[in-house]
LOLUMGU-917299 format. One line per 2 residues: number of its first residue (from 1); their letters; for each residue x, y, z of N, C-alpha, C. Coordinates in steps of 0.001 Angstrom, whole numbers, m for minus. Atoms other than C-alpha are relative to their C-alpha. Example, Ala and Ser with C-alpha at 12.3 -4.5 7.8 and 13.67 -1.06 7.14 Angstrom:
BEGIN
1	as	890 m1190 0 12300 m4500 7800 900 1200 0; m820 m1190 m60 13670 m1060 7140 m770 1090 730
//
This chain:
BEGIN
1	xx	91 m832 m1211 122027 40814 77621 m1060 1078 m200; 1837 m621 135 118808 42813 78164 743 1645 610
3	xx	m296 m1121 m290 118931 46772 78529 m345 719 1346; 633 m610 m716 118294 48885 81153 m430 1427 m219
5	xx	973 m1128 164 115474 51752 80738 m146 422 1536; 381 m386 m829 115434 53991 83867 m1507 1248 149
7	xx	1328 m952 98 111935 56390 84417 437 621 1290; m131 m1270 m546 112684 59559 86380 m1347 517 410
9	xx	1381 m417 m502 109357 60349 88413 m170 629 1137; m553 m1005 m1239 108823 62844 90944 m1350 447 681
11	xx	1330 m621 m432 105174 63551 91578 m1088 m614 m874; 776 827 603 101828 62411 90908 m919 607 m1907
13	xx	m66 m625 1368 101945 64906 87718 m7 m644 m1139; m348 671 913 104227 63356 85926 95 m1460 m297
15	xx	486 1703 148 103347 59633 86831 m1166 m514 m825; 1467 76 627 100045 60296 85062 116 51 m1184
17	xx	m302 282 1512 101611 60858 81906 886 m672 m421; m555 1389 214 104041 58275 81905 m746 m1260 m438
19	xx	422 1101 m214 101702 55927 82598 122 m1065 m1439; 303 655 1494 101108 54636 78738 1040 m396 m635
21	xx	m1723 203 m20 105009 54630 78475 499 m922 743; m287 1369 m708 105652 52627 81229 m51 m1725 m443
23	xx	371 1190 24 103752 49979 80281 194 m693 m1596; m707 822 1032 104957 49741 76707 1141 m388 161
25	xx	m1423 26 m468 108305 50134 77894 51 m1159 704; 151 1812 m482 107554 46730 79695 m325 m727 m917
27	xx	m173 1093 592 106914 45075 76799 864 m188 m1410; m1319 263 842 109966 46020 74911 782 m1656 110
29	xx	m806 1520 m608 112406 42586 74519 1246 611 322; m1447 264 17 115631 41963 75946 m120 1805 627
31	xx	215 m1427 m554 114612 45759 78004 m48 m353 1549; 364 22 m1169 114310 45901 81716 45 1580 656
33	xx	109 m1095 m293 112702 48651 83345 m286 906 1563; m437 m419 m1675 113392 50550 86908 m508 1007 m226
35	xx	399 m1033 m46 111359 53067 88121 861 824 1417; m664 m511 m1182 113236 55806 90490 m1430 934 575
37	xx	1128 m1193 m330 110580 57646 92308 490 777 1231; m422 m758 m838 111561 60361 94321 m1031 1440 298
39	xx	447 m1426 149 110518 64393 95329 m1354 m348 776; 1406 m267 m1010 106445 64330 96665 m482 m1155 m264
41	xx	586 1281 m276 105670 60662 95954 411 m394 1240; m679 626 m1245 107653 60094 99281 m332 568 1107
43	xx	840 m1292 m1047 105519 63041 101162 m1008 m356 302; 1497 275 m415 102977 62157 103295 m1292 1055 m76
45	xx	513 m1465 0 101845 65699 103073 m1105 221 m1321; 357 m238 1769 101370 65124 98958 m1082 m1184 m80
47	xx	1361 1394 327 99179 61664 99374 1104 m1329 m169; m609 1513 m462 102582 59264 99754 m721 m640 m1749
49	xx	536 153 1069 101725 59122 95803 615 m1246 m521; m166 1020 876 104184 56499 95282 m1105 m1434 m198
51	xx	1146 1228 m176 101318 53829 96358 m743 16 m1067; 814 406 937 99632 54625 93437 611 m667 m1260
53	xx	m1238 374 1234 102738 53611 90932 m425 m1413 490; m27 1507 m97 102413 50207 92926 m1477 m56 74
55	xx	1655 488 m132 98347 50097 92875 m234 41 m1521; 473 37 1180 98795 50388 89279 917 m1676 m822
57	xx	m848 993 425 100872 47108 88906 1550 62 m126; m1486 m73 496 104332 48460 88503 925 139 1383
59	xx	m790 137 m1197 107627 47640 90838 465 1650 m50; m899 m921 m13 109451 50608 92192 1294 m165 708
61	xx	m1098 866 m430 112599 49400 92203 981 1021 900; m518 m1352 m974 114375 52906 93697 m880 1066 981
63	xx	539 m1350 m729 113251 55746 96149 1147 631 322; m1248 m815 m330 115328 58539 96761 m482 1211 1043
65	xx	597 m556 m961 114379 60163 100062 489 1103 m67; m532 m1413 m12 114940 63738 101141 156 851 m868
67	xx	11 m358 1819 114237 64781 97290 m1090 1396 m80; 982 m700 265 111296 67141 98564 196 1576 1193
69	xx	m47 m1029 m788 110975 70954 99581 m935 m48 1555; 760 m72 m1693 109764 71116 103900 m837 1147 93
71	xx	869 m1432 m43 108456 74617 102970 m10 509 m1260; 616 m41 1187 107343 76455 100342 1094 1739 m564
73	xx	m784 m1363 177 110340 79646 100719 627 m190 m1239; m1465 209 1432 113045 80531 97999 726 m922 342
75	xx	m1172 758 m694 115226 78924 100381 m625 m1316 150; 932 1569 26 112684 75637 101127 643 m908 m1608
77	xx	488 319 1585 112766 75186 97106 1996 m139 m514; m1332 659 592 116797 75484 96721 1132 m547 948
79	xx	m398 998 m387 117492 73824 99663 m181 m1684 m638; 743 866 895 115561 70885 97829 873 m675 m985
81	xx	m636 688 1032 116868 70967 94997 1919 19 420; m1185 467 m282 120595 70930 96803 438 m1402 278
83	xx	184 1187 m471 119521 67605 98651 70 m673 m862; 321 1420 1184 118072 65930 95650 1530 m68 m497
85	xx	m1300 784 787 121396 66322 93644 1031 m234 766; m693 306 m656 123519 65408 96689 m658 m1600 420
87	xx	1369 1597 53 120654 62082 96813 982 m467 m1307; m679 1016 1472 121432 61255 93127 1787 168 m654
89	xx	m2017 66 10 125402 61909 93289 m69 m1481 128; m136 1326 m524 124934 58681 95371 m657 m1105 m929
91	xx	830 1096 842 122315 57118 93287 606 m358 m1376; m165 206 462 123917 57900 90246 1458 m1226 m329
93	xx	m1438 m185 m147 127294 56813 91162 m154 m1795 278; 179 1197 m87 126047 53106 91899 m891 m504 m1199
95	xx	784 480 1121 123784 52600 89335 27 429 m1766; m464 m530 1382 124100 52787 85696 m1225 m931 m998
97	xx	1123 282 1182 121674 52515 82647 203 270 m1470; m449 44 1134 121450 52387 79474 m648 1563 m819
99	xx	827 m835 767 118806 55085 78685 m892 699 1656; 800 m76 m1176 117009 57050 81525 m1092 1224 m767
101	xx	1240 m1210 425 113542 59274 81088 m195 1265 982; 390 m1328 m487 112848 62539 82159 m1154 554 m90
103	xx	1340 m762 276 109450 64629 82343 631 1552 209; 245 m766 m236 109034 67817 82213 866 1201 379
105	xx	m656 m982 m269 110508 70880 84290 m99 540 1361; m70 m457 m1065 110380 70773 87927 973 m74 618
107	xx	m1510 m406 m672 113371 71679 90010 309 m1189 542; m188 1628 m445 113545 68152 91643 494 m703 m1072
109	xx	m81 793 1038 113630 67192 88430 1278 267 m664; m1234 m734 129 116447 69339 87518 913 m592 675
111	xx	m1313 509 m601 118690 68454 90254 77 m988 m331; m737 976 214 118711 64965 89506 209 m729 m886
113	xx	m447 102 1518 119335 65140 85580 829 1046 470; m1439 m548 m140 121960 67808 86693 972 m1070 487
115	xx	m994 916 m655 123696 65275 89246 548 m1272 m951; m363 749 773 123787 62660 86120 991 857 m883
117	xx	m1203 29 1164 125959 64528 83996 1348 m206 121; m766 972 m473 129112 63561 85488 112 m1380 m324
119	xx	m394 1559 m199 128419 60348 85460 m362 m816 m1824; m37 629 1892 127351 60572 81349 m1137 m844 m104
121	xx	1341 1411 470 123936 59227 81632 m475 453 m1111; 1009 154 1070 121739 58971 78670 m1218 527 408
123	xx	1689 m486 m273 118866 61377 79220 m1024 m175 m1582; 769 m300 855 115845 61248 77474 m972 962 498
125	xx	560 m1031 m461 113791 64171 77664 m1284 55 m466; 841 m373 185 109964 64495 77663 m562 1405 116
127	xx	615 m806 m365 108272 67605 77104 863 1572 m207; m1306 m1055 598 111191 69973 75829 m746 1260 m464
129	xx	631 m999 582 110338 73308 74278 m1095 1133 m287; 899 m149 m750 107942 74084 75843 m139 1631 775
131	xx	m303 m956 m670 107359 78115 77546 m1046 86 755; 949 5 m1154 105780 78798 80395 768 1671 760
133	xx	m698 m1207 43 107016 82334 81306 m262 930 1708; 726 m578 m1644 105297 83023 85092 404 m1122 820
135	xx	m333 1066 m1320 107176 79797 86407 1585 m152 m160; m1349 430 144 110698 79131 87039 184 m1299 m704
137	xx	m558 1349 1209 110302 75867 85410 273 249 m1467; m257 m125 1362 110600 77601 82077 1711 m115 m10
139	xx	m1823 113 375 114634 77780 82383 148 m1304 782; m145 1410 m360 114589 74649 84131 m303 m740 m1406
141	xx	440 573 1025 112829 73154 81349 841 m104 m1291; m706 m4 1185 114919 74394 78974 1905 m1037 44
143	xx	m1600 381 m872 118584 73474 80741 m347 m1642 327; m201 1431 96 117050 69995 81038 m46 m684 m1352
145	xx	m421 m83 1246 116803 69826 77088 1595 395 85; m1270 m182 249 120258 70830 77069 681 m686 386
147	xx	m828 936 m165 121582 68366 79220 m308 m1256 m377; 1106 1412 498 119068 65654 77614 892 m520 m1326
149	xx	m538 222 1672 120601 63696 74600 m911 m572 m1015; 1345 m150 691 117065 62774 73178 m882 675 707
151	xx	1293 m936 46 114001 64587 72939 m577 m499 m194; 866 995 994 110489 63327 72599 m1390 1903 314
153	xx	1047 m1375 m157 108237 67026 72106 m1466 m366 m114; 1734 290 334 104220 67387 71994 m658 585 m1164
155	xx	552 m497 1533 104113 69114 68819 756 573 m1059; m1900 m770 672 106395 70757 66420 412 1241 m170
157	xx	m1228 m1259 m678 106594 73958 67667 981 m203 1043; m1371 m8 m647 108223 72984 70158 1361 m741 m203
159	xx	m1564 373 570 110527 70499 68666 715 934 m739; m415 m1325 926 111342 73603 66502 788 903 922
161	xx	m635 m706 m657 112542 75232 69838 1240 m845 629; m1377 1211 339 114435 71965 70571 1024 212 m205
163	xx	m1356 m234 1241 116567 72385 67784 461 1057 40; m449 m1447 m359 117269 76009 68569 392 m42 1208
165	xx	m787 m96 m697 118360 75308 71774 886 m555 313; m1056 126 65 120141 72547 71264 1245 m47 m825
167	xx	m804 235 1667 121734 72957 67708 289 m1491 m359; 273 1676 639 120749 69350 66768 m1493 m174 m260
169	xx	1513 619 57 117875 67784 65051 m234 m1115 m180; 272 1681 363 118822 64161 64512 m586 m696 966
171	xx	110 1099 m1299 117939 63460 68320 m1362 241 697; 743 m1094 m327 114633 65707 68197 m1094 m760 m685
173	xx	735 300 875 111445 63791 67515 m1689 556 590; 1185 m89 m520 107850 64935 67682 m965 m966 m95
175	xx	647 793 177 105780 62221 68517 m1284 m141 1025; 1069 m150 m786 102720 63681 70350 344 177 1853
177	xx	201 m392 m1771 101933 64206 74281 m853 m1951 252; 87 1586 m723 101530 60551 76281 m1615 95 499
179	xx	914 m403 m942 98718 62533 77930 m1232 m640 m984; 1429 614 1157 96195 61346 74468 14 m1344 357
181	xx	180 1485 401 97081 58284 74503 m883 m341 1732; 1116 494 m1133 95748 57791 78081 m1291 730 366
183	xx	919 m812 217 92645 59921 77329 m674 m1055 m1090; m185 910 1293 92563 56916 74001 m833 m692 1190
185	xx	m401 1867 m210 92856 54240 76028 m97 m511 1773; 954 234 m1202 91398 54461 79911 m826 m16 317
187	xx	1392 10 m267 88327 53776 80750 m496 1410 909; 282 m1301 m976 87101 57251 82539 m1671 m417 136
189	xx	1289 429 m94 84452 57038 85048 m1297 641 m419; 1189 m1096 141 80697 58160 84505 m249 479 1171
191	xx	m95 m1000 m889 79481 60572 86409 m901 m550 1237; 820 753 m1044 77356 58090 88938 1435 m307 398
193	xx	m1227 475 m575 80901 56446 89392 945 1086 879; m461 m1051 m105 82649 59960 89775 m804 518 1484
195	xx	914 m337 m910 80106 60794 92293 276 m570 1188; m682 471 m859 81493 58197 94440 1129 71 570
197	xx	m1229 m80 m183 84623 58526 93879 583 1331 734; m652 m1796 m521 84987 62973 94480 m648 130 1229
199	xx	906 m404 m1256 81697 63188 96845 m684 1219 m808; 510 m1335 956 80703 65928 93840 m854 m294 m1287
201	xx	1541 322 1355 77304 65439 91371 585 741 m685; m983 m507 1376 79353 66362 87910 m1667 222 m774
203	xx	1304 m248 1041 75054 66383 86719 390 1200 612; 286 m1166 m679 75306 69838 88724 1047 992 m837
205	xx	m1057 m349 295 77214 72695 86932 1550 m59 642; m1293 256 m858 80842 72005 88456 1557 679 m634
207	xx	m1352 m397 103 84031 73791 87893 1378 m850 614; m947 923 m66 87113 71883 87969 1431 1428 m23
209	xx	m1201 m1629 m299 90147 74499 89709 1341 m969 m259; m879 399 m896 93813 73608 89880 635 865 m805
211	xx	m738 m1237 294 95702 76813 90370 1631 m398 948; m942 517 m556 99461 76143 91118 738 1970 289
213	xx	m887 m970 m224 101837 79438 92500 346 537 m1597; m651 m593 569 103233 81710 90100 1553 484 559
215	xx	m1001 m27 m892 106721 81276 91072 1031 956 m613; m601 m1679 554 108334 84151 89105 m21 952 691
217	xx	374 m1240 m855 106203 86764 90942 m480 m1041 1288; 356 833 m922 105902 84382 93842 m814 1022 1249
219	xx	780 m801 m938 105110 87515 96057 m1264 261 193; 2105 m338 311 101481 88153 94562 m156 m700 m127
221	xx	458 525 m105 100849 85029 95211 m1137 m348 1294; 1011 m521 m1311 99123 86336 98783 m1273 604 m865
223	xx	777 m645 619 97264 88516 96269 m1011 m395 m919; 1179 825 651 95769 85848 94013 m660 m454 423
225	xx	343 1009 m731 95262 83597 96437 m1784 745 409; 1013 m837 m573 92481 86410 98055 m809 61 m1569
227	xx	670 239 1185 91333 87144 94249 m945 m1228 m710; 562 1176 584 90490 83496 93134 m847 138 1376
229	xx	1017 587 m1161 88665 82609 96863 m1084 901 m321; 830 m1313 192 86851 86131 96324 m1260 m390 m1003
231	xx	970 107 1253 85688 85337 92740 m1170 m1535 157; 546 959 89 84808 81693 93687 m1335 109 1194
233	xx	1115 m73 m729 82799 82776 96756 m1315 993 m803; 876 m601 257 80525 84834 94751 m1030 m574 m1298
235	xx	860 1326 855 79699 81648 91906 m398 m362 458; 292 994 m522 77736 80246 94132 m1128 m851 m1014
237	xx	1002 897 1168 75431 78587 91024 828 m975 m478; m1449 1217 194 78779 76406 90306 250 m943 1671
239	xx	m1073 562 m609 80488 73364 92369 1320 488 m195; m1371 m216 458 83975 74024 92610 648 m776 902
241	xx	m585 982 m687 86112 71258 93019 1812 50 m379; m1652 m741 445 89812 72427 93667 819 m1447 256
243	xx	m1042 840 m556 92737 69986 93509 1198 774 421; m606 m424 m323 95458 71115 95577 1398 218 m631
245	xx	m1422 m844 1193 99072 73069 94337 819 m733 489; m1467 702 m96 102296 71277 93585 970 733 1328
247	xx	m851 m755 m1309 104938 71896 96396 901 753 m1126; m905 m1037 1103 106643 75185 94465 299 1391 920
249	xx	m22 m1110 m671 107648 78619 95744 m1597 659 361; 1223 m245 m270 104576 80201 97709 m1384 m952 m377
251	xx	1790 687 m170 101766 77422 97541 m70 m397 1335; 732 131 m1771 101213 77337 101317 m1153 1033 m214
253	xx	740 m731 m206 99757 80176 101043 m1191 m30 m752; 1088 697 627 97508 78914 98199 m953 m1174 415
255	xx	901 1004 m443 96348 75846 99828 m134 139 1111; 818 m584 m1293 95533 77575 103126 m1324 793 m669
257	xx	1302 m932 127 93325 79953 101358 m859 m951 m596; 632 821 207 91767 76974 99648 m903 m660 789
259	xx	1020 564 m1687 91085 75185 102555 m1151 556 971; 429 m951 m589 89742 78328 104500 m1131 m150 m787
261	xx	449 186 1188 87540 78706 101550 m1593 m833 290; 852 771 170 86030 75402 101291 m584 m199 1394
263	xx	122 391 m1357 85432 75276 104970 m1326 678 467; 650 m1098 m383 83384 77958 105114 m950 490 m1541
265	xx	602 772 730 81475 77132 101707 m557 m1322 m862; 621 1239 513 79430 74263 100992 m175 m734 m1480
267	xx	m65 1299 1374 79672 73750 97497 1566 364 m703; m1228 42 260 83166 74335 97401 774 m1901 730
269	xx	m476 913 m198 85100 71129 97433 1622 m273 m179; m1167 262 638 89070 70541 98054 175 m1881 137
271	xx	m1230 1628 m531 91307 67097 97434 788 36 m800; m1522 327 819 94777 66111 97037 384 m561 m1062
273	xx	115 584 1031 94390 63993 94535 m985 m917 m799; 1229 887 442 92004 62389 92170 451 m899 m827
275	xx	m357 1401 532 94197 59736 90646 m60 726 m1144; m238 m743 1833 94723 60471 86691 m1303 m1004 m320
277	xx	1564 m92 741 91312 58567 85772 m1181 856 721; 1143 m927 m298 89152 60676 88386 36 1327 m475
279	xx	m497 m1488 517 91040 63642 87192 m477 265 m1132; 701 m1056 1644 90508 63535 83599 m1478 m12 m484
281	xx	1497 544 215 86966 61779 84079 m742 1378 398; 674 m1177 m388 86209 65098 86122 441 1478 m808
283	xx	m367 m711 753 87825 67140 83769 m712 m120 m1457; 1179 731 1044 85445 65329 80784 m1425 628 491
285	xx	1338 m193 m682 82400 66182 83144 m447 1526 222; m180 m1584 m237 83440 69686 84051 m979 1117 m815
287	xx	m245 m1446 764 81778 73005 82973 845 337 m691; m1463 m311 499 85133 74404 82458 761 m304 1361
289	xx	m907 88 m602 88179 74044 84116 701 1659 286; m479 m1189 92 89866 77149 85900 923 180 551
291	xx	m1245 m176 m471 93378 77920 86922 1178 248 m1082; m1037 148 274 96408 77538 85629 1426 m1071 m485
293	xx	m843 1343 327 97840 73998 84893 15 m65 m1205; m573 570 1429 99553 72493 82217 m1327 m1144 m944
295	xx	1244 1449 1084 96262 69755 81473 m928 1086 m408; 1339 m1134 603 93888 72801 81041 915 462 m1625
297	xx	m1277 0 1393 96853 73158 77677 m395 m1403 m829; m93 1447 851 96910 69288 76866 m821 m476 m37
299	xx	944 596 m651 94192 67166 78278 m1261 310 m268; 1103 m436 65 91633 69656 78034 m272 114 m1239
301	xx	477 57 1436 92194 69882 74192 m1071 m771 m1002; 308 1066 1243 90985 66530 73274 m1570 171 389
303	xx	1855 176 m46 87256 66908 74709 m1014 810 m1052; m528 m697 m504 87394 69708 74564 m391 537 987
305	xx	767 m810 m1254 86863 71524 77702 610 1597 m499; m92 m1625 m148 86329 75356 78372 1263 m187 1014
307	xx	m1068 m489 m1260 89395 76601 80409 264 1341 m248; m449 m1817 m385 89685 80399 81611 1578 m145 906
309	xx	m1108 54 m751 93329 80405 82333 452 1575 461; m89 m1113 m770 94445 82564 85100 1478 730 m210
311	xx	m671 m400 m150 97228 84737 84925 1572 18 m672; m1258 m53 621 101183 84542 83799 752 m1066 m15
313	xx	m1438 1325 m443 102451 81009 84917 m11 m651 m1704; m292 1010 1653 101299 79290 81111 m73 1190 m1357
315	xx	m446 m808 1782 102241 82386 78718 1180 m681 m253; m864 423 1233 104115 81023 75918 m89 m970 m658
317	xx	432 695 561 102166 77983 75460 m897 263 m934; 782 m34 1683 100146 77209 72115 m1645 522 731
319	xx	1725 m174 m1004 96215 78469 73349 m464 m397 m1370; 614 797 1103 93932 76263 71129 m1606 1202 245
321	xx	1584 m969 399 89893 77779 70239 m288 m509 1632; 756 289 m1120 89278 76272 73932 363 1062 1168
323	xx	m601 m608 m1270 91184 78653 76288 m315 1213 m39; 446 m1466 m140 90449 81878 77448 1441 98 1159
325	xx	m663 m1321 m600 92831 84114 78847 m184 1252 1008; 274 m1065 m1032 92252 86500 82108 606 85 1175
327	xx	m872 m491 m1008 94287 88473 84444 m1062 m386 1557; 719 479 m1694 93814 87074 88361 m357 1290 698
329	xx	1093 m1298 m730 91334 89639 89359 m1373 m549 111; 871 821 m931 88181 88861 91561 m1174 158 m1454
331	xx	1483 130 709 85720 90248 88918 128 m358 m1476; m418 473 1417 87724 89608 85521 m194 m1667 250
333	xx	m249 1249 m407 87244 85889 86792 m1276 m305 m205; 1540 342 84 83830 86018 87573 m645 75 m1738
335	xx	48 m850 1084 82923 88075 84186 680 m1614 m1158; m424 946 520 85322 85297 82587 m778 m1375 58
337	xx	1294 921 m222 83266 82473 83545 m1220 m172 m191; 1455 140 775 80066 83830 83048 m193 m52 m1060
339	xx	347 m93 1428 80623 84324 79875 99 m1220 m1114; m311 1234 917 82002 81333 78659 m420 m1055 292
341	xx	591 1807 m519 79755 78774 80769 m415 m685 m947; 945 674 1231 77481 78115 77262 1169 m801 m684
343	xx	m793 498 1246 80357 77211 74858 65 m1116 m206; 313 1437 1071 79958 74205 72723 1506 34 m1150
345	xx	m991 285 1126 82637 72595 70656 m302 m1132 m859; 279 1244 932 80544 70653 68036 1095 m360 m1097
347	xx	m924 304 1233 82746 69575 65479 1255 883 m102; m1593 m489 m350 85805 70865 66886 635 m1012 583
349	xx	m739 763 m380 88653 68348 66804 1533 612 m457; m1210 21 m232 91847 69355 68356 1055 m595 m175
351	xx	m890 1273 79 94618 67424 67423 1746 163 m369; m991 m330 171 97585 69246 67663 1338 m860 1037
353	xx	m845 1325 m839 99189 66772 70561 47 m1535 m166; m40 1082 1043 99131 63935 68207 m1549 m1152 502
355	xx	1039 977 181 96544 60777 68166 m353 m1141 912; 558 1104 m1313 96931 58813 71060 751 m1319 m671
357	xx	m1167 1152 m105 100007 56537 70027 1599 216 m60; m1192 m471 3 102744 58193 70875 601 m854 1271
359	xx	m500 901 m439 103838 55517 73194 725 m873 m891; m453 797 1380 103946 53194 70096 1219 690 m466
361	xx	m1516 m291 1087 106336 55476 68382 891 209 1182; m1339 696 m955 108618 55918 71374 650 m782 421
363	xx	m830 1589 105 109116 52616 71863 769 m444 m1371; m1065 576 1479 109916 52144 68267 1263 846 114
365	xx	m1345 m933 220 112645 54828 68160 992 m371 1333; m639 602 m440 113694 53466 71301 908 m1429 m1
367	xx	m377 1434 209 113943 49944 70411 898 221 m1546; m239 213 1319 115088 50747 66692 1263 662 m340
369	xx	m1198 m1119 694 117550 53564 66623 946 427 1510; m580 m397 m1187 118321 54745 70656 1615 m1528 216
371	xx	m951 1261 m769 119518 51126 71889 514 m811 m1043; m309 472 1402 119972 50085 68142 1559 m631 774
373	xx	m1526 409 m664 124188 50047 69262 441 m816 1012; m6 701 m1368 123613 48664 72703 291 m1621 m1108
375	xx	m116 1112 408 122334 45391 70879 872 m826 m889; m855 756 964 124633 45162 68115 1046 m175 584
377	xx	m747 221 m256 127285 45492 70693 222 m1153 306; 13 902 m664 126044 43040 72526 123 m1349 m879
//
């Protein structure tokens, strides 16, 4: 009798770093693997992202509708997450697995690894240990480690926080970030291809934005919003090609001023999404990268790219020789940028998010030691 592996996916975030997982996870034996996709793959608003799960070859055997915030309030965000775990009550309550995956730390994501515990599922948890201290996903993040019964971390500080939060280390393994291995092992386009693909000459200096809410201080997020447009209207010797903010407390108000923005400058460029090879291909091509995301942390390590990160949402993560640090202010931004357009990283290799086979070893520890019992039961 063959197992069942469920994948927990919620946005086109965390589908991008799955991806390399997925597809080993399909060629486990005697495994069968169900993807649930729920939260802003099901939003027409977000790009209806699940189409790209099926343009990449893979079934999606679940959807779980009504999983996503309608607005961007306190109340939008825990109405949301009320729905989702009143969604997967139902979902869980019919379906059963042997092992299910988790990403990350978004409230969607939360409710419906909360709504499993009841029912005693088998979480596995990507991405544990992790601080982020300017977003509510940091106690999310953590509280889904806690209800997780494996761990798979991106380095070993944070499995180190792991084990401190959950007082276990037998179930705690560090076996890199997924994000290398598909940085390894996708073809990313050149910048003639790229050119087609964004509508943006990457030969031209180009800045690569994606600034998500600060949902802590969600209020001054009116206040950045004016700051970043400010600083970016006055680069005009840069492209700037923004990808738009996760649905979180206050990003309306971020991707209006975006929009406004680009509307009303010409070498400003927004879009919803650039797929995870235009993304990291334009993130390879980039000047620097400027905002606030979690890939300007991971992603951007392995090239390496410049990234001037903005503000309070990623204190507490590791900052490698590539990141810069500056408070969201119009001219600390500018000032930040100019200074660091030159930087060169000859013979700088990052390699603190392991080597680009951390698929490989998850599957082994899955196949060898997780479902080890399953089979011998069987």
């Amino acid at each position: 009798m063959s197992v069942k592996i469920g994948i927990l996916t919620s946005s086109r975030a965390d589908y991008s770093i799955y991806y390399p997982l997925i597809k080993a996870l399909n060629l486990l034996p005697n495994s069968h693997i169900e993807i649930i996709a729920f939260g802003t793959h099901l939003s027409e608003k977000y790009g209806y992202t699940v189409n790209q799960i099926l343009a990449d070859g893979f079934k999606v055997q679940h959807r779980i509708e009504n999983t996503f915030a309608l607005g961007d309030s306190p109340k939008d965000i825990s109405d949301a997450m009320g729905n989702t775990l009143l969604q997967f009550s139902k979902f869980w309550q019919s379906n059963q697995f042997d092992l299910v995956f988790c990403l990350g730390d978004r409230y969607e994501m939360f409710a419906a690894v909360s709504a499993s515990v009841p029912f005693q599922v088998k979480i596995a948890h990507l991405y544990g240990g992790e601080k982020t201290e300017g977003a509510i996903d940091d106690c999310l993040r953590h509280a889904l480690s806690v209800m997780s019964k494996y761990h798979f971390t991106a380095c070993e500080a944070y499995k180190n926080r792991v084990i401190e939060l959950t007082s276990h280390s037998g179930n705690v393994f560090n076996f890199g970030h997924l994000s290398i291995d598909n940085l390894e092992r996708l073809p990313l386009l050149n910048i003639e291809d790229l050119l087609i693909k964004t509508g943006v000459n990457f030969a031209k200096p180009t800045i690569l934005c994606t600034f998500h809410p600060e949902t802590v201080n969600y209020e001054s997020n009116t206040l950045y919003a004016k700051e970043i447009c400010d600083a970016f209207s006055e680069l005009t010797e840069f492209q700037i090609l923004i990808t738009m903010p996760n649905s979180d407390t206050g990003g309306a108000i971020i991707r209006s001023s975006f929009e406004k923005l680009a509307a009303s400058n010409p070498n400003i460029i927004t879009t919803e999404n650039l797929g995870t090879i235009g993304y990291l291909s334009a993130m390879k091509y980039c000047k620097m990268m400027v905002g606030n995301t979690s890939s300007g942390f991971v992603e951007a390590s392995y090239f390496p790219t410049t990234v001037i990160n903005l503000g309070e949402r990623q204190t507490g993560r590791i900052i490698t020789p590539n990141i810069f640090n500056t408070h969201i202010q119009k001219q600390q931004i500018i000032d930040a940028v100019r200074n660091n357009i030159n930087n060169t990283y000859e013979n700088t290799k990052i390699q603190i998010y392991g080597s680009g086979n951390t698929a490989e070893l998850i599957c082994n520890e899955v196949q060898n030691t997780i479902l080890k019992n399953r089979y011998l039961h069987d």
